[in-house]
KOLPA-967053 format. One record per residue (C-alpha): x, y, z. Coordinates in steps of 0.05 Angstrom, whole numbers, padded with zeros to 5 digits, always signed. Example, Ala and Ser with C-alpha at 12.3 -4.5 7.8 and 13.67 -1.06 7.14 Angstrom:
BEGIN
+00246-00090+00156+00273-00021+00143
This chain:
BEGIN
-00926+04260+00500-00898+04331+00502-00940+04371+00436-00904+04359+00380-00931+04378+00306-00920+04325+00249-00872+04362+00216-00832+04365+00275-00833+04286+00287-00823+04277+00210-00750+04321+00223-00740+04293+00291-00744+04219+00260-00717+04238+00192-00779+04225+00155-00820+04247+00103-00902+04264+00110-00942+04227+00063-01028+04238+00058-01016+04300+00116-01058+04353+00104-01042+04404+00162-00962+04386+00173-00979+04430+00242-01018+04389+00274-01005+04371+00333-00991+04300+00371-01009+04299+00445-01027+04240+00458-00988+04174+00483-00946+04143+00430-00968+04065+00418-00956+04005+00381-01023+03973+00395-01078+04001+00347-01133+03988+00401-01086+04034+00448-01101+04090+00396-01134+04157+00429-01150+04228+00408-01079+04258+00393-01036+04196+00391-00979+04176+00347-00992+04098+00323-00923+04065+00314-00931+04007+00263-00882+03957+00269-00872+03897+00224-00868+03828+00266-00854+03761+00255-00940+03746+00246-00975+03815+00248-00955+03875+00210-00973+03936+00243-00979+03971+00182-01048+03935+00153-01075+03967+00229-01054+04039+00207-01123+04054+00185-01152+04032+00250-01110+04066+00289-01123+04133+00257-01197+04123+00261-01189+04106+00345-01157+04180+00339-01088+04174+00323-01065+04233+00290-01018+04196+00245-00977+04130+00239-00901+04125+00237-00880+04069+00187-00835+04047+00138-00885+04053+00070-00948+04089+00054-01027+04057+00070-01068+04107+00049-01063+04146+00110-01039+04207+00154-00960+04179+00166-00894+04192+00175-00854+04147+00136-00780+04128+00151-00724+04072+00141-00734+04034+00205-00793+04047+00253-00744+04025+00314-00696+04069+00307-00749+04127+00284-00781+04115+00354-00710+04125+00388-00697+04191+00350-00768+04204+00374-00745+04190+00446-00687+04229+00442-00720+04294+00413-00774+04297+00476-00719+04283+00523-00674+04345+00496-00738+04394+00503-00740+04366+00577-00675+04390+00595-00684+04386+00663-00710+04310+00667-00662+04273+00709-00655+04194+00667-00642+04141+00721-00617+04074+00693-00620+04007+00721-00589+03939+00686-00576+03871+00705-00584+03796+00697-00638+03797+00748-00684+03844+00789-00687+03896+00734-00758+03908+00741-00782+03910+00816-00709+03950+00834-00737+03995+00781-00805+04006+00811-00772+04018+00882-00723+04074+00840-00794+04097+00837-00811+04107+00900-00755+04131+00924-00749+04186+00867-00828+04197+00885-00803+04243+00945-00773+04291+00903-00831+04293+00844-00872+04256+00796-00830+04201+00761-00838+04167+00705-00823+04084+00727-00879+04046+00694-00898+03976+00714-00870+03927+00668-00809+03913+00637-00804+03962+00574-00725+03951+00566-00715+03942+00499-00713+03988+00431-00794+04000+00437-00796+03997+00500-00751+04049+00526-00774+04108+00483-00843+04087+00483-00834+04099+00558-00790+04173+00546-00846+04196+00506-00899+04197+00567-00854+04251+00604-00886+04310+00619-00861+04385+00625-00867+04370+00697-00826+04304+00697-00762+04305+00745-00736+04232+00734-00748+04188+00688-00732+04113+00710-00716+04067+00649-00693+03992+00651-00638+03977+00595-00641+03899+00577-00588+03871+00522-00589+03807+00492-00523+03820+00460-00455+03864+00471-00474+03938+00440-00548+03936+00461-00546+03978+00515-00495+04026+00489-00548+04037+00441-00607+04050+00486-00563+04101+00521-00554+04144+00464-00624+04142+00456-00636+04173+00532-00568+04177+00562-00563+04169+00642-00549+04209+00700-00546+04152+00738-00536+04082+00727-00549+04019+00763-00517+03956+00759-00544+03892+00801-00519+03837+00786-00482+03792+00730-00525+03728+00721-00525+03664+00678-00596+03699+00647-00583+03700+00570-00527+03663+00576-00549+03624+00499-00539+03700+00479-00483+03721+00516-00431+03649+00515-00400+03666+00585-00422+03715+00645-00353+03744+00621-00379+03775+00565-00460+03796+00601-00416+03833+00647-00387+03867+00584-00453+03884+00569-00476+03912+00629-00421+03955+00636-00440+03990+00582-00484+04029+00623-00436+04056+00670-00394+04069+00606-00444+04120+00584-00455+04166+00647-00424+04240+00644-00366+04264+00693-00413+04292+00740-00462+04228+00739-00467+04169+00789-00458+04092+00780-00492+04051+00832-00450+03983+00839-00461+03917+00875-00408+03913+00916-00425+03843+00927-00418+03812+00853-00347+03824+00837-00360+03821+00758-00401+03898+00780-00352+03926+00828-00302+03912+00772-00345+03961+00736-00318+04018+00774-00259+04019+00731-00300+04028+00659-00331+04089+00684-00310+04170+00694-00373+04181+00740-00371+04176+00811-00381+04099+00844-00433+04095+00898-00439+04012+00924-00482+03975+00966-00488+03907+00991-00466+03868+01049-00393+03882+01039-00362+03924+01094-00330+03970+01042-00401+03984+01020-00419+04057+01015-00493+04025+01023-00488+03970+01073-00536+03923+01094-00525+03871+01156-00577+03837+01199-00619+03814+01149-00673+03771+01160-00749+03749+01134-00813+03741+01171-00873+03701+01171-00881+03728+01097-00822+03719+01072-00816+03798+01082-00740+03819+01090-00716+03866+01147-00656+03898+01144-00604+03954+01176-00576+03999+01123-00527+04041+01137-00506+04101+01096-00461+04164+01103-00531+04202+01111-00561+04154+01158-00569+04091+01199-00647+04061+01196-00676+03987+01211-00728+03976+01148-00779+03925+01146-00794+03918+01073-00872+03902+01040-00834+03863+00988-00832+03778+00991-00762+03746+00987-00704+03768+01016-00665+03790+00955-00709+03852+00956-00664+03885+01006-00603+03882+00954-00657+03921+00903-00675+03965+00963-00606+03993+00981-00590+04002+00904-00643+04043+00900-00634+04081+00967-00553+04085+00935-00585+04123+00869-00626+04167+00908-00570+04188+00957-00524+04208+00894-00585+04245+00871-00589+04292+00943-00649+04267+00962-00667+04260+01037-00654+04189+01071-00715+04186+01116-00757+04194+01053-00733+04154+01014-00737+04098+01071-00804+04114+01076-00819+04102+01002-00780+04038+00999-00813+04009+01059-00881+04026+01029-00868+03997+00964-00917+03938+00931-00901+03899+00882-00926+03941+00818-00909+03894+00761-00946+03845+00745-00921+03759+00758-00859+03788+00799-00866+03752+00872-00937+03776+00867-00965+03747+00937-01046+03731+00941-01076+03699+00999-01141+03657+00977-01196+03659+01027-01177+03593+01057-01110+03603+01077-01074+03587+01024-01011+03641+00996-01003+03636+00927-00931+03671+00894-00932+03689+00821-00860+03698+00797-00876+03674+00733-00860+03732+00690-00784+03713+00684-00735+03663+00707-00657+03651+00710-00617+03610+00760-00609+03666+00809-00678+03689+00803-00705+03618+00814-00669+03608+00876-00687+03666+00909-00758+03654+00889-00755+03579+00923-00716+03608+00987-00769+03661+00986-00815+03598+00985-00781+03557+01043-00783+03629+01080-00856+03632+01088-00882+03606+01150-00938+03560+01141-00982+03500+01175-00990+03471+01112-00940+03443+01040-00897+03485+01008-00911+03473+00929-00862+03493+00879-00889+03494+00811-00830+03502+00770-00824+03513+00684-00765+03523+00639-00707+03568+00642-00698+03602+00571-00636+03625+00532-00582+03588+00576-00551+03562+00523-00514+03505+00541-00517+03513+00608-00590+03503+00599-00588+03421+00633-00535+03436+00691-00574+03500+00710-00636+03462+00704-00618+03399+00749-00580+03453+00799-00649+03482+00816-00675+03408+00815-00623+03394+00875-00627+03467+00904-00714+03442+00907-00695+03386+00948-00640+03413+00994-00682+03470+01008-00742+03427+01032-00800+03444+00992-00850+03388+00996-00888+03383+00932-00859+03397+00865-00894+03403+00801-00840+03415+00747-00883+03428+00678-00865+03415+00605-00806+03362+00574-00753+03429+00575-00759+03429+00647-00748+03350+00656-00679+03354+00686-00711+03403+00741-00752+03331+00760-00699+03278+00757-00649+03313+00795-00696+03338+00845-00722+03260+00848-00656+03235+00853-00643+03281+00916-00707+03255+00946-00756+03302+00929-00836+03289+00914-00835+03308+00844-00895+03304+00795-00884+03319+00717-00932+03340+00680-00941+03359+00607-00962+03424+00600-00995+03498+00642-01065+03464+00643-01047+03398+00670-01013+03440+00720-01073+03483+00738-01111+03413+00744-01068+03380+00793-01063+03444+00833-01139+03458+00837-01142+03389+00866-01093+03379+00910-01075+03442+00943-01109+03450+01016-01117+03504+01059-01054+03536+01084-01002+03511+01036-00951+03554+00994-00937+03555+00922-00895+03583+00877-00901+03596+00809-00846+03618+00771-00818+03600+00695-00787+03634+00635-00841+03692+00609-00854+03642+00550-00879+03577+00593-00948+03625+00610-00940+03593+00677-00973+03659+00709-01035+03615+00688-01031+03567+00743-01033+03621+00786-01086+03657+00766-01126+03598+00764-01106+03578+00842-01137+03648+00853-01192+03633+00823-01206+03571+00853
């Protein structure tokens, strides 16, 4: 973080010092909310969960070299105490972004591709100077300041995903670090148990656009018409993309190779290039061209930025994360997330890759779709079997519609109870060059199979 003395953080945050005995001393260091993260000159963050309270590791955290904790009651230690540690770490936020007056804030929301469209805003920002687009998904109200507070003096963009599980959470993350310009991909049935209709998640999402200055930039999907409605709730200027020929952005010939790697035309008002993207699945390209979109509407220079996008790896980690054992065989870890759209492209991306051997889909449970949960489940049951894929493991009793559907379109389906009967089957039974995807709901820990394919 920027140096900042306690007393500083304790006005910034509205706090008071408590056990302090220089209120000029100064924090340097990365702000955390793990004690074990704790270095010389860090600010420990102690939240209270639903098992651990961060507050009984204060102590800890000091002695790793924290500087001080920022809490909500006194331990005996260096602190900054306040009302609520979430919104302390906002105010936080919002004071280093104001002494970095020149930091550009790119935004990015959506039901699904948050994450890897933010690590290609990345790149593409990359060719102007050093962003700030960690891997991960830190979206929420930790996440997002935790990642404004590792800006440096030197940092030109800062990339930020805003996630909402519920109309008014984004509008609140934008006051925390308000956009330049914001990025809307897609409205999903993700959250839907949240949400009630895709209605009211594209209310949501539009709350980004909502919050961007006259002289900002919202980047639209000109292909979802619940975004290109979007237009119309903001006073910045509308840059789209997508296959649409009104696209300011468009893509056209778009295929896959071998790899499942898309290729693409894009055509834009500052240039006309043929990509070949490093990416697996072809729904990358959408992310690609929406960040291309937010770069041009920053001035940056299209060859560049093509460059960057075309170099780009997957950075995060379980997000169509493609390992080739020794023997041939590919395995895909998509496991971090999962929502109907996501989990089709993931199993086209799957039918995409060329192969001489079985295409395994090991499939897990969609979370938070509400009652759409069983239809959406048995849809990507039939969607497995119309697609082709040959061997389909669908894991734990939430994801038992996945399994009869599929079965009753034909598929080979196996159930099985839980990740390590999963990992079992797989160790035994996959040969060399077969496919398989792994992809679930964050919760179902399917990135375990994986890992253990690689392994084997």
């Amino acid at each position: 973080m920027i140096p900042l003395r306690l007393h500083e953080i304790a006005r910034a945050t509205g706090g008071r010092l408590v056990d302090v005995a220089d209120p000029d001393r100064i924090v340097d260091g990365p702000v955390v909310l793990d004690s074990r993260a704790a270095v010389g000159g860090s600010l420990f963050v102690a939240v209270r969960g639903e098992h651990v309270d961060g507050h009984d590791f204060a102590a800890a955290a000091i002695d790793g070299g924290a500087v001080a904790y920022l809490g909500t009651r006194e331990v005996g230690a260096a602190g900054i105490v306040v009302d609520d540690a979430a919104i302390a770490l906002g105010a936080l936020a919002s004071a280093v972004l104001r002494r970095l007056p020149a930091t550009r804030v790119v935004g990015v929301t959506g039901s699904a591709g948050k994450t890897s469209t933010k690590d290609l805003l990345g790149a593409v920002f990359a060719t102007a100077g050093p962003p700030v687009a960690p891997a991960g998904n830190l979206n929420n109200e930790y996440g997002l300041p935790l990642t404004v507070t590792t800006a440096q003096p030197d940092t030109e963009t800062i990339v930020l995903e805003y996630g909402a599980r519920g109309v008014g959470h984004i509008r609140y993350l934008t006051t925390i670090a308000p956009p330049h310009i914001g990025v809307v991909l897609n409205v999903g049935s993700a959250h839907l148990g949240e949400f009630g209709s895709r209605e009211m998640v594209a209310q949501a999402k539009g709350e980004l656009v909502e919050s961007l200055p006259v002289d900002g930039a919202a980047i639209l999907n000109a292909d979802d018409p619940l975004v290109a409605a979007m237009a119309a709730r903001t006073q910045a200027s509308v840059v789209t993309y997508g296959v649409a020929e009104t696209a300011d952005v468009r893509l056209s010939e778009l295929t896959t190779d071998e790899a499942a790697r898309a290729r693409f035309v894009v055509s834009t008002p500052k240039g006309r290039a043929s990509v070949t993207l490093a990416l697996h699945g072809a729904h990358h390209a959408h992310n690609a061209a929406a960040a291309i979109a937010a770069g041009l509407a920053a001035g940056l220079d299209f060859d560049p930025m093509v460059a960057a996008v075309e170099a780009a790896t997957a950075r995060s980690p379980h997000r169509m994360d493609v390992r080739v054992r020794a023997d041939g065989v590919v395995v895909i870890d998509d496991a971090y997330n999962a929502s109907p759209d996501s989990m089709l492209a993931g199993l086209r991306a799957l039918v995409a890759t060329k192969t001489n051997g079985r295409r395994w889909a090991v499939l897990g449970a969609m979370r938070e779709l509400g009652v759409e949960s069983e239809p959406a489940h048995r849809d990507i049951g039939e969607q497995s079997a119309r697609l082709g894929v040959d061997r389909l493991v669908v894991v734990g009793p939430d994801a038992a519609p996945i399994a009869s559907a599929a079965t009753a379109a034909g598929a080979a389906v196996t159930s099985v109870g839980d990740v390590d009967e999963a990992a079992q089957l797989l160790v035994a039974e996959v040969s060399s060059g077969d496919v398989v995807l792994v992809k679930a709901s964050n919760s179902e820990r399917l990135w375990r199979v994986a890992d253990k394919l690689v392994e084997a």
